[in-house]
C-alpha positions as CSV (number, residue, x, y, z in Angstrom):
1,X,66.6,59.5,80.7
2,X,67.8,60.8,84.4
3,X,68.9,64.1,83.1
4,X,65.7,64.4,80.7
5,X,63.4,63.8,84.1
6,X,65.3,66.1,86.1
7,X,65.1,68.9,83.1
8,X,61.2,68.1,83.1
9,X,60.8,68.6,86.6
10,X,63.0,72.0,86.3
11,X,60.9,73.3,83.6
12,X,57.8,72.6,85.2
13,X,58.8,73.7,88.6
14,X,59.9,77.5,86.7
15,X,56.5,77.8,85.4
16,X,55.1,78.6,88.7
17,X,53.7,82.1,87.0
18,X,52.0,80.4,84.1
19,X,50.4,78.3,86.5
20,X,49.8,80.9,89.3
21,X,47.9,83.1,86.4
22,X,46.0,80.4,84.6
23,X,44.3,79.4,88.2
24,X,43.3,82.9,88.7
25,X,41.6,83.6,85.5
26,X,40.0,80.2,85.7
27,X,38.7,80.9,89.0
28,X,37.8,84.8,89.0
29,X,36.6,85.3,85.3
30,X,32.8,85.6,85.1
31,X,30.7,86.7,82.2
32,X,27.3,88.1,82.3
33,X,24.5,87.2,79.3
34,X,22.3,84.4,78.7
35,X,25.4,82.5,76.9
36,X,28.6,82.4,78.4
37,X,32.1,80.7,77.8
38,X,33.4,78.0,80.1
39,X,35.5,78.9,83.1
40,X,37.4,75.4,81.7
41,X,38.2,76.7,78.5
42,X,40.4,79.0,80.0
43,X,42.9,76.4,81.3
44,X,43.9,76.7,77.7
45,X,45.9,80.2,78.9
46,X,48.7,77.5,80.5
47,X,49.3,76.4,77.1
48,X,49.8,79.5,75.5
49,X,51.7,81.2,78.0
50,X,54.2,78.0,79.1
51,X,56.3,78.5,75.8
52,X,56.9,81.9,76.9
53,X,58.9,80.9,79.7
54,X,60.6,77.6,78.4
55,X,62.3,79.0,75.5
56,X,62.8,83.0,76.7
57,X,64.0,81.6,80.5
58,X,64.5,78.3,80.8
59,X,66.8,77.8,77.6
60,X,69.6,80.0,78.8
61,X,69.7,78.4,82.5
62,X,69.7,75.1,81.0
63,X,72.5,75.8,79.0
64,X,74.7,77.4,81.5
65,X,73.8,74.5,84.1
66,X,75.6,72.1,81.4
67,X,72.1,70.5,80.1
68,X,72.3,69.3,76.4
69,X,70.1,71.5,73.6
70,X,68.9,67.7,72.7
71,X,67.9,66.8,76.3
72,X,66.3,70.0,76.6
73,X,64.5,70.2,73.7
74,X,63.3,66.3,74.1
75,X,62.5,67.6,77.9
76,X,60.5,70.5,76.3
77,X,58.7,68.2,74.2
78,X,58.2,65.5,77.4
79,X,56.5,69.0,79.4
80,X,54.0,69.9,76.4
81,X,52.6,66.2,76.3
82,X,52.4,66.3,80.3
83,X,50.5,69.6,80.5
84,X,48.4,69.0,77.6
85,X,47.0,66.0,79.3
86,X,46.3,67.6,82.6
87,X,44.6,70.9,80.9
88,X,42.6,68.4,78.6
89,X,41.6,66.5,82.0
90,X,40.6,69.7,84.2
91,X,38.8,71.1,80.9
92,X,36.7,68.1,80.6
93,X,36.2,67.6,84.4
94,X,34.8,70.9,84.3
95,X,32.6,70.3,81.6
96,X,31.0,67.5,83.0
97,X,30.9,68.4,86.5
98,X,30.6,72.1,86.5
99,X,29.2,73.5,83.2
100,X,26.1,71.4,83.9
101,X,25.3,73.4,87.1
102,X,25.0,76.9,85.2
103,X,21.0,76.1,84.6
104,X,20.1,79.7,83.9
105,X,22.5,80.3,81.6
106,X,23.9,78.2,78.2
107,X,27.6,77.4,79.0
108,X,29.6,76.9,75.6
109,X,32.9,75.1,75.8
110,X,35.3,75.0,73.3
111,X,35.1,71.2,72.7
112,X,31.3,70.9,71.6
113,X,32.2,74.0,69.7
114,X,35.0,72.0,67.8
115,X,32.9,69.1,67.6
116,X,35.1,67.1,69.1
117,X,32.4,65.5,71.9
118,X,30.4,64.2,69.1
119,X,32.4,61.3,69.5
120,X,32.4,61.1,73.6
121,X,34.2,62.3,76.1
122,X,37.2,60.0,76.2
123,X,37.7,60.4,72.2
124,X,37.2,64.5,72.5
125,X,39.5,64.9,75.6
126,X,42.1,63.4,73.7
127,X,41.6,65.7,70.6
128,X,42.2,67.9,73.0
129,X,45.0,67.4,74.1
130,X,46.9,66.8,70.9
131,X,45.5,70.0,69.6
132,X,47.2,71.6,72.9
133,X,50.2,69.8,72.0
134,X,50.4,70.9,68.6
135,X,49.8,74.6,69.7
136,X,52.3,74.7,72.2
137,X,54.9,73.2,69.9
138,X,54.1,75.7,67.1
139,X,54.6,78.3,69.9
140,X,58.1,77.0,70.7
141,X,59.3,76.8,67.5
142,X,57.7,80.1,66.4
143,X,59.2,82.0,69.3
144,X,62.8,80.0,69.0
145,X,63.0,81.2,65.6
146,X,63.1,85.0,67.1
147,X,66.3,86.1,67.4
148,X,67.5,85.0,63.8
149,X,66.2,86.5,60.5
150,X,64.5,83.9,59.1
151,X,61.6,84.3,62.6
152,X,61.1,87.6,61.3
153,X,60.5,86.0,57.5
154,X,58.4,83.7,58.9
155,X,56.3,86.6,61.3
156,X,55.9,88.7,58.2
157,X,54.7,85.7,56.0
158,X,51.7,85.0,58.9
159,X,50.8,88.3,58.9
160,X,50.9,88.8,54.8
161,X,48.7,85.6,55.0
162,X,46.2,87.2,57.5
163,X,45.9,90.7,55.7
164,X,46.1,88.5,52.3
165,X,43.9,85.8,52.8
166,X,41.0,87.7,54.8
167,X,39.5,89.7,52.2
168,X,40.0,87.5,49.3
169,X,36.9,84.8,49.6
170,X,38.5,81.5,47.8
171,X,42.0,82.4,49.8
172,X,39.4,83.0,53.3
173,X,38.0,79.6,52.4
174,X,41.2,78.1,52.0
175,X,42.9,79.2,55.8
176,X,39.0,78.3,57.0
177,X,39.0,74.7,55.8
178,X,42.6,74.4,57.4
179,X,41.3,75.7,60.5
180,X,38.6,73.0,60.5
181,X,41.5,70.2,59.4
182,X,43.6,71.5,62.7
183,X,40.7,72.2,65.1
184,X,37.3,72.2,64.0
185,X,36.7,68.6,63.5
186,X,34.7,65.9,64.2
187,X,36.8,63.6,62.7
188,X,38.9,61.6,65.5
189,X,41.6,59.4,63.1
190,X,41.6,62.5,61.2
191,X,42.2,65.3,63.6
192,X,44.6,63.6,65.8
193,X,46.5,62.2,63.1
194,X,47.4,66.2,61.6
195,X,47.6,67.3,64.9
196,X,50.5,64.7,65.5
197,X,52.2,65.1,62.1
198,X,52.5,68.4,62.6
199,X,53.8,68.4,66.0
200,X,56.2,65.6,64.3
201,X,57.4,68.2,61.4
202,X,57.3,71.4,63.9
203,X,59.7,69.2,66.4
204,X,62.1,68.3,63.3
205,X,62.1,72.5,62.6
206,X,62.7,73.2,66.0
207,X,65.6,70.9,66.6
208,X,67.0,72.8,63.7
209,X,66.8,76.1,64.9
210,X,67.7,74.8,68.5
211,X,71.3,73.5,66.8
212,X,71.5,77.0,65.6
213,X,70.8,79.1,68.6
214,X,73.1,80.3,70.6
215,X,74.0,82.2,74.3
């Protein structure tokens, strides 16, 4: 557990530029109209952007400072669940402190658009977060399989699947009700209990390809 923490803290404290560029867009980005996005909503960047730097920077230090690929990836995994908490927190602060004071304009955030605060702030902030989760592990495992041919199989089958299942209505109903399972959903149990089994079965495919990878 000692060498997990201090991988945790090492991952975190590298991700300075995630951080550094999520604050700024948070803070600077404005948007003119009668309906605008939420300034929270884009806390959401630090989730996309953090798996950048764990598995393209972090992996090779780790591994040449004599960490484990299991400690790391566990560490990883440890990181994910911390950050998704604290952007699920700021997002929701900000919707109840902040959003409310935008009176001449209709603020939209991302979690009444996923219906998630139908079922109150404590319940939808934790959708939240273990939609982030699930995102950011995706990421990981997407951007670890890279380097090795079956990544590029599985890039060309998601963008077959876009240019496929677009234009064909039953297939564009199909990826549209799996977008609602994963994201669009009012349904607490429901959502968080995909969101976890997939982050389950993406963390069993990324251990894989983890054993695999190499210097």
């Amino acid at each position: 557990m000692t060498a997990i923490f201090a991988i945790v803290k090492r991952l975190l404290a590298s991700n300075q530029i995630s951080f550094i560029i999520t604050a700024l867009v948070v803070l600077c980005a404005t948007s003119s109209g009668d309906v605008v996005l939420s300034n929270g909503n884009y806390t959401w960047l630090l989730a996309v952007l953090t798996p950048f730097f764990f598995v393209f920077y972090d992996f090779t230090k780790l591994m040449y400072l004599g960490a484990s690929k299991k400690n790391y990836f566990i560490a990883c995994l440890t990181s994910y669940g911390f950050l998704a908490f604290c952007i699920s927190l700021v997002n929701t602060a900000i919707h109840l402190l902040i959003d409310p004071v935008y009176s001449a304009q209709t603020v939209i955030n991302m979690m009444d658009v996923c219906k998630w605060t139908e079922n109150g702030m404590i319940v939808a902030g934790l959708q939240q977060m273990f939609f982030l989760l699930l995102v950011m592990v995706f990421l990981h495992v997407l951007l670890s399989m890279q380097p090795h041919w079956y990544g590029w199989l599985t890039d060309a089958i998601f963008v077959a699947m876009i240019c496929i299942f677009t234009p064909i209505a039953p297939l564009r109903a199909l990826l549209s009700s799996f977008f609602q399972i994963i994201m669009i959903n009012s349904n607490a149990v429901l959502h968080i209990g995909i969101c976890l089994l997939l982050s389950a079965a993406l963390s069993f495919v990324g251990l894989a390809v983890l054993k695999k990878k190499t210097l």
